[in-house]
Structures are given as structure tokens and as C-alpha cells.
C-alpha positions as CSV (number, residue, x, y, z in Angstrom):
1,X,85.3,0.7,154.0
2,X,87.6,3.1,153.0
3,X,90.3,2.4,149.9
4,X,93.1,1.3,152.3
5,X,91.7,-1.1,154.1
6,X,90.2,-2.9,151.0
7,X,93.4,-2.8,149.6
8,X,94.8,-4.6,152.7
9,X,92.1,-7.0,151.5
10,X,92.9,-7.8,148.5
11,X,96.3,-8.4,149.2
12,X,96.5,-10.3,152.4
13,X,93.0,-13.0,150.4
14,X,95.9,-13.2,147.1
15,X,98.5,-13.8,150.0
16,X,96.7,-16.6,151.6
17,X,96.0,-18.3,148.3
18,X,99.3,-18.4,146.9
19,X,100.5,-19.8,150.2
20,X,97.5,-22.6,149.8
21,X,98.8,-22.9,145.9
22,X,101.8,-24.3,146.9
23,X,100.6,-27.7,147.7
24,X,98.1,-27.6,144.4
25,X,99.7,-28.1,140.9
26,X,96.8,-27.3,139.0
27,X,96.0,-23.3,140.4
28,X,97.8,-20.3,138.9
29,X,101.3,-19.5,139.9
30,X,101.4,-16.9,143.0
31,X,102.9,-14.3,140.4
32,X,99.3,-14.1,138.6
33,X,97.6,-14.1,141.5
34,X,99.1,-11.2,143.2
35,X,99.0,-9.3,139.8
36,X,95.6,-9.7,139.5
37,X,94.7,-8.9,143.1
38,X,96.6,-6.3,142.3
39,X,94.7,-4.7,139.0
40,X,91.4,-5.2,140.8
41,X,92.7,-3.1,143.9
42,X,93.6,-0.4,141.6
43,X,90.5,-0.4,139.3
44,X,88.4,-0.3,142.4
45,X,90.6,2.6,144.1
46,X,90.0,4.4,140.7
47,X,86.2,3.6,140.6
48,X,85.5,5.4,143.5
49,X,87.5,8.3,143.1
50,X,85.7,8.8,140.0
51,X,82.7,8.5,141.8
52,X,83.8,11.0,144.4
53,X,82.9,14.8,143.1
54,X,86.5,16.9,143.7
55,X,86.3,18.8,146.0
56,X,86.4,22.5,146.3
57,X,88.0,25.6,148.5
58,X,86.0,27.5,150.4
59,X,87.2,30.9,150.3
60,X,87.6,32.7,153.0
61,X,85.1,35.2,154.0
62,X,86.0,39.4,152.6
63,X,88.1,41.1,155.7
64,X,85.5,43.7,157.2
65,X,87.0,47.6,156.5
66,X,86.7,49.2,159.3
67,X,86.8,53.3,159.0
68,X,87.9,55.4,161.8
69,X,86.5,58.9,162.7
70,X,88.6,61.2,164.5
71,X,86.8,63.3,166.8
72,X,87.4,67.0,166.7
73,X,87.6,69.5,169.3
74,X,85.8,72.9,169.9
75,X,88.1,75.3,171.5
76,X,86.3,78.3,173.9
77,X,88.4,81.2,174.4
78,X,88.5,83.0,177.6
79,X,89.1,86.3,178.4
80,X,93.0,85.7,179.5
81,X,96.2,86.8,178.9
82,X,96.5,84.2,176.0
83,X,93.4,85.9,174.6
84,X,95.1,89.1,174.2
85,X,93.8,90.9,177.2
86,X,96.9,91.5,178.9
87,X,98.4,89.9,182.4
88,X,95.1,88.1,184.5
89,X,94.6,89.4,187.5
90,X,95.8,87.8,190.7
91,X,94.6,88.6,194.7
92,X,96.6,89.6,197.5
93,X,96.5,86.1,198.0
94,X,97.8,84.5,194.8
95,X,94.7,83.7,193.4
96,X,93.0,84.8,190.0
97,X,90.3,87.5,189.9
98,X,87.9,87.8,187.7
99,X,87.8,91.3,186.2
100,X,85.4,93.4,186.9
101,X,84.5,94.9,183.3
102,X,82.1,96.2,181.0
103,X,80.2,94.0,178.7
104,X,82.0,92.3,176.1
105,X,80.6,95.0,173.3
106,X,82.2,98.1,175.3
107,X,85.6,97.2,174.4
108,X,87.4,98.2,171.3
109,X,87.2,96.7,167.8
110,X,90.5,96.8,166.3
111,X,90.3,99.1,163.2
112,X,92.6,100.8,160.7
113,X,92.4,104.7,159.9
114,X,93.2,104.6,156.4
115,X,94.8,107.4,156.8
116,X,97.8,106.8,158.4
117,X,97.5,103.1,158.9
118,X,96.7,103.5,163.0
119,X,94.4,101.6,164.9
120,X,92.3,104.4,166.6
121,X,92.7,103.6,170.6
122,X,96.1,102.8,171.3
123,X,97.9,103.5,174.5
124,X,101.9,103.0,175.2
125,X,103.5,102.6,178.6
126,X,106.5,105.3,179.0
127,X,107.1,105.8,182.7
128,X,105.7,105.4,186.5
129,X,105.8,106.4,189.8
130,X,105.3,104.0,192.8
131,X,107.2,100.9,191.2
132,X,106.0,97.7,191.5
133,X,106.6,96.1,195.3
134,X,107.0,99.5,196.5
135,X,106.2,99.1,200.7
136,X,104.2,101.9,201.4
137,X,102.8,102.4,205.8
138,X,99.6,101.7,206.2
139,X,96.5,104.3,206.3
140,X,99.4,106.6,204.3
141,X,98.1,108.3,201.3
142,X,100.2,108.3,198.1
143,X,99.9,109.0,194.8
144,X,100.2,106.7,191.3
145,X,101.3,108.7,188.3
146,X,101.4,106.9,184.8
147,X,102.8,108.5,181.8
148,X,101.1,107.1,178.5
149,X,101.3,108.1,174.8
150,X,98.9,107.8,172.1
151,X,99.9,105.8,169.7
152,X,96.7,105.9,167.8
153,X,95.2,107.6,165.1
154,X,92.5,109.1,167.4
155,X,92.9,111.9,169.5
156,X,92.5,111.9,173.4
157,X,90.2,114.6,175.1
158,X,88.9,115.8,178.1
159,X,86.1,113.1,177.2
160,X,88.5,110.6,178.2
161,X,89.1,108.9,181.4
162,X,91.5,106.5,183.4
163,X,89.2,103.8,184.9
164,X,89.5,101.0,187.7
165,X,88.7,97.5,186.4
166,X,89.7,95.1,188.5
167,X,91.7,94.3,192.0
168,X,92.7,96.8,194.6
169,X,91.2,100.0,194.6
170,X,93.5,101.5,197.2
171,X,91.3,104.1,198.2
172,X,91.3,105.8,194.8
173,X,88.1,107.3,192.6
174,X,87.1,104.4,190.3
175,X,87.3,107.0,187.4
176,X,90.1,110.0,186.8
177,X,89.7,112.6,184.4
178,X,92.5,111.9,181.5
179,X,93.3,115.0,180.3
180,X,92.2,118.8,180.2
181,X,93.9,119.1,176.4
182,X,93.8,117.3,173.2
183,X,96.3,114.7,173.0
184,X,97.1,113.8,169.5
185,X,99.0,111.1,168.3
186,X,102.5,110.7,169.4
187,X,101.8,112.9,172.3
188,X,102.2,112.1,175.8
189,X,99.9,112.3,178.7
190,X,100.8,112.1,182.2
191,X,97.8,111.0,185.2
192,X,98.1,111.1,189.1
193,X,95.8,109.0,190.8
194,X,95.6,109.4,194.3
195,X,95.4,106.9,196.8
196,X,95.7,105.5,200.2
197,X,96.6,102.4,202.1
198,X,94.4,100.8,204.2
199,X,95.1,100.0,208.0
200,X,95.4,96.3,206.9
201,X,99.1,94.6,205.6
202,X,100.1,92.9,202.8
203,X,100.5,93.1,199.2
204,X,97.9,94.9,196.6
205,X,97.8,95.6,193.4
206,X,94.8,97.2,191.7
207,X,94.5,97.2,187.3
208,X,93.4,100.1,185.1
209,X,92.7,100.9,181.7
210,X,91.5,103.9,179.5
211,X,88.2,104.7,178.0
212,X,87.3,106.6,175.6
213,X,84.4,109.3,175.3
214,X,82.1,106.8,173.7
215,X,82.5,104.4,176.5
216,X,85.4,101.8,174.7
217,X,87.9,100.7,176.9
218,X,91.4,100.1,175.6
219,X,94.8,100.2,177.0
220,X,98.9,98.8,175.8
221,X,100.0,96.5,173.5
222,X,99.5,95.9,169.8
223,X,95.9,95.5,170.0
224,X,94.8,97.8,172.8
225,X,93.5,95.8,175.4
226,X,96.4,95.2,177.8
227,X,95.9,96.8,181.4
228,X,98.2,98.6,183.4
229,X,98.4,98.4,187.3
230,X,99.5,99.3,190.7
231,X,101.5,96.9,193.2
232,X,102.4,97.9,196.6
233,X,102.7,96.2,200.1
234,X,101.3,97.8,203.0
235,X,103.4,97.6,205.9
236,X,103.1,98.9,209.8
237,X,106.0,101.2,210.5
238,X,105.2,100.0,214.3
239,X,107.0,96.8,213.8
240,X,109.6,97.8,211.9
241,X,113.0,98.4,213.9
């Protein structure tokens, strides 16, 4: 029995008797007996808590750390014009060619001639012939002229060449002689290539580079390795009015 209900005991049994004392002269007033129902009720109630061991908190179980680990990425370059090797190639019909070059190890390191602070193989654009979207007949031959300086600290001769690397060929030798003379640094070079349309239409546009007499390709830009190109479209002169 729990202390509430004996308490409801208690009082309702000193209740009852002080009603029945009413009719008895010789019993304790009512007064007494509820006081004394009363002290027992609360000696009782105490009794038992003292009996009762406090109780305690539980605490609450540690919060679990949890760690993250960010995952990093590896990043491949490619050989594209974010790389540094100049515009990618696209074919006649908008899509991307993969060049077709030497090995990896054939082109150029980039490296400093002490002295004059050059990079050895350096090439800068400075003039063409046949601009770009020039419409050209078919089965009409033609020729390309580039004019390039050296803006390197190594000098051009007749070891070096103008080579096809990727695209349209446009009936041209894969590889042009550069030059009959030494071209030294700050001098200017100017290469025909000729070539010839084919009986088919539409656009084409061929890339090229230079290489040097040890076999390094290198071209424009800061670092060398930027190619320069032809872009015609081949037309028939038979539908044209």
C-alpha cells in the first residue's frame, strides 16, 4: 500500500470513531483522536521514506563525435588548349580531333638561356596569306605563306622544318624545309606551303608547328607549344551564279 492510501486510512478509521464517540462520554474527545491519527500517519510516512534509498540520476550516455573526411580529387591533365597546347583541333564537321603528334618526350621543355633570359624555341605569329574562311574552287592549287619570328634565344637553320600535325592536309608535303639561312633571334622568317583543294566541298582547316633539328616541336605563345593553322572552304565555281 502506498503512503496515500494509508493515510486515507488513518484518517477516514479516526473519522469513524469520533463520530461513534459522540454517543460515549467516557472515550477521548474527537480533537485527540484525529491528532493522533494524525502523528501516526506522519511517523509512518517518514518511516518508510527513511527506509527508501534516494534515488539517483542516470546520466545520460557521452554524445558519440563523429569526424568527417573530405575526399579529395585527382586532377589528369589533357593535352588541350587549357593545358597550354594552343586551340584543339576541330573537323570539317565540328568535332574534336585528336592530334596527330610525336610522343610526349619530342616536345619542348621550357628552358631559360641565361644569357639573355630566352626560352630557346620560341615562334611569333606576324603575318599570313590565305586568311581564315578564305573560299578557295575545288581541285585549285594555292599557296599558304606564314611569316614567323624567333623570339628565342636559339637560332633557326636549315635543320629546321615546318611540319603537319593534325587536320587537313590539303594536298601539302607533311614537312617544308624552314629556312636556307640562319635565323637569329628577332629575325623574321617567311614559309610558302603549297597546296591544293580537293574535288570535295566544305570547310578545312589543317594545324602546323615547327621543329627543330633535334626533333622538338614548338610553335607561338609564351611557352612555345601553340600551333598555327590553315582554314579554307572549298567551293564549286559550277554552282555559283
Amino acid at each position: 500500500m502506498d503512503k496515500s492510501r494509508y493515510l486515507i486510512v488513518i484518517l477516514a478509521a479516526a473519522l469513524v470513531f469520533s463520530l461513534s464517540a459522540c454517543s460515549k462520554g467516557d472515550v477521548p474527545s474527537s480533537s485527540d483522536i484525529l491528532t493522533q491519527a494524525f502523528e501516526t500517519a506522519v511517523q509512518e510516512l517518514t518511516s518508510t521514506a527513511a527506509a527508501k534509498p534516494l534515488a539517483t540520476e542516470t546520466p545520460a550516455p557521452p554524445t558519440p563525435t563523429v569526424t568527417l573526411v573530405v575526399p579529395t580529387n585527382t586532377f589528369a591533365g589533357t593535352l588541350t588548349a587549357e593545358a597550354g597546347f594552343g586551340p584543339l583541333p576541330t573537323s570539317p564537321g565540328g568535332g574534336e580531333l585528336t592530334p596527330t603528334l610525336l610522343p610526349p618526350t619530342a616536345y619542348i621543355t621550357p628552358t631559360t638561356d641565361n644569357s639573355n633570359g630566352l626560352a630557346c624555341l620560341r615562334a611569333s605569329f606576324e603575318y599570313e596569306t590565305i586568311p581564315d574562311g578564305t573560299r578557295i574552287p575545288r581541285d585549285k592549287t594555292f599557296i599558304k605563306l606564314w611569316r614567323l619570328k624567333n623570339v628565342g634565344s636559339c637560332t633557326w637553320d636549315s635543320s629546321y622544318a615546318l611540319v603537319w600535325v593534325s587536320g587537313d592536309l590539303i594536298g601539302a608535303q607533311s614537312v617544308v624545309k624552314l629556312t636556307d639561312v640562319n635565323i637569329y633571334t628577332y629575325d623574321y622568317v617567311e614559309v610558302e606551303v603549297p597546296m591544293k583543294t580537293p574535288l570535295e566541298t566544305g570547310p578545312l582547316k589543317g594545324y602546323w608547328m615547327l621543329r627543330s633539328g633535334d626533333g622538338k616541336l614548338f610553335g607561338l605563345g609564351p611557352n612555345g607549344t601553340d600551333w598555327f593553322w590553315v582554314s579554307i572552304v572549298v567551293y564549286n565555281p559550277e554552282f555559283e551564279n
